[in-house]
N, C-alpha and C positions, 0 to 999 in steps of 0.2 A: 743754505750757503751757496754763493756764485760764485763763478770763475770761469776763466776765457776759455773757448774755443768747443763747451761742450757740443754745443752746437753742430760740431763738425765730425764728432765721433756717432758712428752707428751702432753703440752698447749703449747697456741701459746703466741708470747710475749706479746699481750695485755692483756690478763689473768694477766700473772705476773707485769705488768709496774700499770693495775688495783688497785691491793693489794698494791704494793708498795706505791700509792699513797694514802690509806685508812692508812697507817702504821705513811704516813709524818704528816698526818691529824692528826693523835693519840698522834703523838710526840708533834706536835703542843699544842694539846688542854693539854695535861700534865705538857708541861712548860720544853721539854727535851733541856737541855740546847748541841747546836752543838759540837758533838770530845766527846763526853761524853758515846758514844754508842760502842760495843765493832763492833758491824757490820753495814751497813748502811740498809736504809732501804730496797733498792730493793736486797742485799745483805741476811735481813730476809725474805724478800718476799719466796725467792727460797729457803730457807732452810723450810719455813711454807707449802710450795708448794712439797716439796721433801717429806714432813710426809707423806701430804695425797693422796699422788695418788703412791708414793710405800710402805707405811705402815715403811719404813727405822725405826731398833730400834733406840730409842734417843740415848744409847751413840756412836751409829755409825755416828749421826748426828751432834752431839753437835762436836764431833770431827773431821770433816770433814769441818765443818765451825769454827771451834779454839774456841767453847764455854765453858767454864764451864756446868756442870749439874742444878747450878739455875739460870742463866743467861740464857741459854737453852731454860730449860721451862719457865719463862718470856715470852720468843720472842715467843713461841711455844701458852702459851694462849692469848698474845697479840693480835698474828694473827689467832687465833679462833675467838676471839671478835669481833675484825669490821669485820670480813667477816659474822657471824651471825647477826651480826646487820643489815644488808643489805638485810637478809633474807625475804620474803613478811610473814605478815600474813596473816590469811584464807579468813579474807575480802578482804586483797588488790589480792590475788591471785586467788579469786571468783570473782573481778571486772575484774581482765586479760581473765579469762576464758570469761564471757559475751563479753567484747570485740573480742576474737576469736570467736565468735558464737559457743559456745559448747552448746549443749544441756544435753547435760549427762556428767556425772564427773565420777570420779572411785575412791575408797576408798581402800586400803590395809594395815595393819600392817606388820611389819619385824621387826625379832629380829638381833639385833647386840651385835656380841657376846663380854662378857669381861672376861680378867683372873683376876677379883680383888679378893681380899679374900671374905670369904661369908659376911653376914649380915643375922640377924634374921629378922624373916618376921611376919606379925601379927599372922597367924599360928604357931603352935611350929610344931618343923620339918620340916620345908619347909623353906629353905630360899628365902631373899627378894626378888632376881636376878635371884634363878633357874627358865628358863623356860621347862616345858615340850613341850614343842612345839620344841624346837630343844635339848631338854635333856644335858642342859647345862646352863652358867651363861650368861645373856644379858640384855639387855634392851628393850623396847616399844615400837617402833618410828611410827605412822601413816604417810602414805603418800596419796597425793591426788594428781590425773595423769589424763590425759588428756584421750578421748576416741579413737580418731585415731590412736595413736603409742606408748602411756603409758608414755606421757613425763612428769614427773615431777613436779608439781606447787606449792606446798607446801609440808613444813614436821612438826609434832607437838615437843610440848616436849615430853622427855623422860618418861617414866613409868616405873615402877620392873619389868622385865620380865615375873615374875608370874601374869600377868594381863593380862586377857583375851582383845580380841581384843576389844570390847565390850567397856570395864570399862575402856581401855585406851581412845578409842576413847570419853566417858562419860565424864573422867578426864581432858581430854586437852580444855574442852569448847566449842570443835567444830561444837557438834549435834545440838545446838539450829543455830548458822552459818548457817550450812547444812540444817535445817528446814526452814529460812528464804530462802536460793537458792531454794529451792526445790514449794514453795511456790509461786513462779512465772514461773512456768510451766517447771520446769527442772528436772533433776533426778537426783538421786548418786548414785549407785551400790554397795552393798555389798556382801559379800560372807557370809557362813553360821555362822562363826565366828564373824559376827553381832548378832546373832539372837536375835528377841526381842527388837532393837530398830528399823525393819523398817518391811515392808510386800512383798510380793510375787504381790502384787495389788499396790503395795503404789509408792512415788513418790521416797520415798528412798526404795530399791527394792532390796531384797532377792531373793532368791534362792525357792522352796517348800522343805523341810522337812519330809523326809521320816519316815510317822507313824510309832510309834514301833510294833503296833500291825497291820499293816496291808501296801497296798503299794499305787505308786504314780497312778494315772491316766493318762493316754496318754497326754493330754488336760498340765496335769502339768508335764509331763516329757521332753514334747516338749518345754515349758516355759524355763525348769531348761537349755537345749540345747540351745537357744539363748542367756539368761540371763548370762550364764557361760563362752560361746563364746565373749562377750560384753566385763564381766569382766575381761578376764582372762589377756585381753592388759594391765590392772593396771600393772600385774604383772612384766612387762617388766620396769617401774618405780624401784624398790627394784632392779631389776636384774643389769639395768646400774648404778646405785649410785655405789654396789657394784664392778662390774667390774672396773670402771673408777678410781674408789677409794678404792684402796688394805686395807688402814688402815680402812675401815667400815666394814671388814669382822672379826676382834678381835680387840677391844679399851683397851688398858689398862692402861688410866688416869681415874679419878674420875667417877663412872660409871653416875651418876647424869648430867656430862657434855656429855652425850652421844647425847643426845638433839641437845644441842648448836654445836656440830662437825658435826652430819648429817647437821643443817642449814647450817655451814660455807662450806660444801661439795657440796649443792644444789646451792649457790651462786657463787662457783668455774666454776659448771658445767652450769647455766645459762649465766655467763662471757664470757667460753670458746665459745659455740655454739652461744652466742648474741642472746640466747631467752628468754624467761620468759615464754610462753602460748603456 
């Protein structure tokens, strides 16, 4: 079978023929009656697919695949949907990891940036989305990655940008999760942008903290040297989402679904490589 544009996506066809079949599934369960869709489904697959891995604006999209602009976006949150749905949560993606025999996990936040207009934040003067962390508008996203090569395993919901990694990570539910894994002799790694939910000793595992009035000890400096080297593979998780997926470097739909687009992005990218752990 042909159709336009495969061309221009960088997954292989079972990626796409994937989605396509989560789309017929959807049509299904909604009662879409056949001839009634302006495209077909492997038809929206590749135009859902064209969003997020070249960030393409919608009305370059909408018009390249003969859409209207609500019809568009229709097809465009449709196939955000079932692909986040497919996404693991933190337990099933902490059952993958044991499975893989991980013993350490790795925790990171990234901001993904948006241009939506501001929002008032509970502070006055601060809006809800500016982060200081990349001095701009985004969102929260926590990601949990693998210790070997920083693959991927989960991503939380969304938080204000103005949320410390901390309160995001607090927010999404995940630290009592992480205290249960950790609780059978495993660890999580964080960086100092935890501080305060875990220790430099502990099983969820900091970085030491250099005293304001005074400095580190060899003993803890050589710690913060390993601990950091460990961590820093998380970081290579945030680095391929982005890469892979042009559109996670600026969102500008509903910054709320920021969330649900990193998940449909991680199930993209666990499809394409046929991994999960």
């Amino acid at each position: 079978m042909s159709f336009s544009y495969t061309a221009e996506l960088p997954l292989g066809d079972h990626t796409v023929f994937r989605l396509a079949g989560l789309l017929v599934a959807e049509r299904q369960r909604r009662g879409t009656r056949n001839g009634t869709r302006t495209l077909s489904t492997l038809e929206q697959a590749v135009m859902v697919l064209r969003w997020f891995c070249d960030g393409t604006r919608t009305s370059r999209l909408f018009k390249d695949h003969g859409v209207s602009r609500s019809v568009g976006y229709l097809y465009l949150h449709e196939g955000i949907a079932v692909l986040a749905w497919q996404a693991p949560d933190l337990r099933e993606a902490l059952m993958r990891a044991r499975i893989a025999g991980y013993g350490r996990l790795i925790i990171d936040g990234t901001i993904i940036e948006t241009d939506r207009l501001r929002m008032p934040g509970p502070t006055e003067g601060v809006d809800l989305w500016w982060s200081g962390k990349i001095s701009n508008h985004g969102g929260n996203v926590q990601v949990l990655s693998a210790p070997d090569d920083g693959w991927p395993l989960w991503i939380s919901d969304v938080r204000p940008g103005r949320e410390h990694d901390s309160t995001a990570l607090k927010a999404s539910g995940a630290l009592a999760i992480l205290q249960e894994w950790t609780a059978d002799l495993h660890e999580v790694l964080f960086d100092l942008g935890y501080e305060g939910l875990g220790s430099p000793a502990g099983p969820l595992a900091t970085a030491y903290k250099k005293p304001k009035a005074g400095a580190l000890t060899d003993e803890q400096k050589a710690h913060n040297r390993i601990h950091n080297a460990l961590r820093a593979v998380g970081e290579r998780a945030n680095a391929l989402l982005k890469v892979t997926f042009r559109l996670l470097r600026n969102i500008t739909i509903d910054p709320w679904k920021i969330g649900l687009v990193a998940k449909a992005a991680l199930v993209i990218l666990h499809t394409e490589h046929r991994r999960t752990a």
